[in-house]
Each structure stands twice: as C-alpha cells, then as structure tokens.
N, C-alpha and C positions, 0 to 999 in steps of 0.2 A: 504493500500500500504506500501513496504518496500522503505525507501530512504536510498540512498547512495551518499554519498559525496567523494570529492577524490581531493585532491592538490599535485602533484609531480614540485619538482622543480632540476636545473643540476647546478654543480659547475664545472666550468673548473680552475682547480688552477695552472695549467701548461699543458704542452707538455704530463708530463708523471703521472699526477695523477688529477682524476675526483672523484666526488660521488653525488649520486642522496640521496634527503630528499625526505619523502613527510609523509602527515596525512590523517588518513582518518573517516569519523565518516558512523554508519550505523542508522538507527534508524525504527524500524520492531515490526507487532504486534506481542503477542505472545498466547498461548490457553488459558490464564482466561482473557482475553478482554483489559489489559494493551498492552504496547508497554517496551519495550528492548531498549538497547542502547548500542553503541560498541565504542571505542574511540581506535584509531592506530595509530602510529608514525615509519616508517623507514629508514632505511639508508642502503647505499650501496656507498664501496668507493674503487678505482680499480686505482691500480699502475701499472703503465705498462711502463715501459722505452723503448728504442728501444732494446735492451740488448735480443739476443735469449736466453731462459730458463729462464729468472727475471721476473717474474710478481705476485703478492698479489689483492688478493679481499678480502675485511670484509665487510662482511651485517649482518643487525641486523633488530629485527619486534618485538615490543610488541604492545600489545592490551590489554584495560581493558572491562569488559563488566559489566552492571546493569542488571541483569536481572530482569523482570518485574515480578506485583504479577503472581502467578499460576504458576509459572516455577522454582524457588527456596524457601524454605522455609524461609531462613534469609534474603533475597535480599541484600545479599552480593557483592561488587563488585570483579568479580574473573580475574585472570591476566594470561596472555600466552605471550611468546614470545620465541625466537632462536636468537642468534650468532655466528657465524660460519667465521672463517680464514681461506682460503687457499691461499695456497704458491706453487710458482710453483720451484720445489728443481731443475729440469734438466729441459732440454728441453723435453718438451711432458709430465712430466712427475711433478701431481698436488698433494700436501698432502692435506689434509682439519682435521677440528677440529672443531668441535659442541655440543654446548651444549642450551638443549630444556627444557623448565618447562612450562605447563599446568595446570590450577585446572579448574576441568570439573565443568560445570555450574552449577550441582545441588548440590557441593558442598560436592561430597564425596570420591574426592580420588587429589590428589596433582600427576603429572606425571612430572620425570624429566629423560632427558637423557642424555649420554653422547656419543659420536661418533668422530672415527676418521678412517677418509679413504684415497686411493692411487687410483687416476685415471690416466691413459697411453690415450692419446690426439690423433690416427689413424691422422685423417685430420682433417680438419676443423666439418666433418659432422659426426665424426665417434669417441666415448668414451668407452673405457674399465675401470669402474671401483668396487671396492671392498670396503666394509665398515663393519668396526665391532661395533656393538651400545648395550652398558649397558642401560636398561630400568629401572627404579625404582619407587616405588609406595608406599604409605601406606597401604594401602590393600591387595596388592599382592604381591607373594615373587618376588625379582628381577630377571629380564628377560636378556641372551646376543642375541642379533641377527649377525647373517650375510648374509651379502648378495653381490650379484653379479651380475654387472648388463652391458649389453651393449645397447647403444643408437646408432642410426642412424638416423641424423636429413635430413628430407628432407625440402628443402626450400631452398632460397636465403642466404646470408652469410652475417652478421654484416658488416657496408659499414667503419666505423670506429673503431679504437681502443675500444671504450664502447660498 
C-alpha cells in the first residue's frame, strides 16, 4: 500500500491578509521491492483589502523525495518545488511571476523554469489568460513556450475572500 499523510493549517492575520501552511509526507512501494519516501511543505498567502483592483497571492510547494533501491542509482534525495507572485495591477486585471526547479528522480537532468503571465478576470467563472515560460535543462537546449488559455469554471463561487 501507498500512505499519504497530509496537515493543512489557516492563518487569519487580519481583515485583509490570510495564508494556508500545510506538510505533507507520502511513503509508496517502489519496483525493486523497497519503498520511497516524499517529504512536502506549502504555503499560500493572499492579501486582499476591500480596495477594487488590490489584491496579491504568493504560494510556494517544495518537496524532497528518497527514492528507494531499484529506482535511482545513487539514492539521492532529489528536490522540486515552484513560487509564484501574483499581483492584481487593475481591476480584472492579474500579472503572475514563477519560477519552477525539478530534478527528475532518476537523476539525470535538473528542470528549471521561469514564467510570467497577464490574466483578464471575465466574472467570477470566467479567465482569459497568456503566459510566456523559459524552460531550461542540462541536457537539453532551452525551450520558450506560450501559451493561451481560457477557463470556464462551473461550480458554486468561493463563499469568502480565501
């Protein structure tokens, strides 16, 4: 069996700024008869004044992982995580700013990215956004992507500011 663990906790520091921790651990077999091990810590932290157009979110996620014998050769412990700011500059109207680093499990290539995007906020249900992301690697030549994406969420709406 794979277990998963998982603690989230909420800070209310005022009216107009909140942020959620939590950790989390996995622990799973893997194909030479060992078991794996994941270790995770995040944060997410959200200013929101009453102010129409003023609003910031930073969230952050790293993880370390052991991977067990038969799956890496050095059983190295390998790290992943993302941080990402965005700011909301007008009303509707979000920049974002991210940067990602990966080193894949087995240990043969390091992935780090950098990104930065402009979403336009329709309604509540409804996002139009654009993002430009440098990919880069050791192994491979570096990569730009774009992309462009609209969402349409269906479901009920956030009952509160978080």
């Amino acid at each position: 069996p794979t277990f998963v663990s998982r603690y989230r906790t909420f800070f209310d520091f005022n009216s107009d700024l909140t942020a959620l921790a939590g950790v989390t651990y996995v622990n799973g077999p893997t194909g030479g008869g060992s078991r794996s091990h994941v270790y995770g810590v995040d944060y997410t932290m959200k200013w929101q004044p009453g102010v129409r157009g003023r609003s910031a979110i930073l969230e952050a996620e790293a993880y370390w992982a052991r991977p067990g014998t038969g799956v890496a050769t050095d059983r190295a412990t390998r790290f992943s995580g993302f941080a990402a700011l965005t700011y909301e500059v007008a009303p509707k109207w979000f920049l974002t700013g991210k940067y990602d680093h990966a080193e894949l499990p087995d240990g043969s290539d390091t992935l780090r990215s950098y990104s930065l995007g402009m979403a336009y906020k329709l309604t509540e249900f409804q996002l139009i956004r654009g993002q430009a992301e440098r990919v880069l690697s050791h192994v491979d030549a570096g990569r730009t992507l774009i992309t462009v994406q609209f969402q349409w969420v269906i479901g009920a709406h956030p009952a509160h500011k978080y």
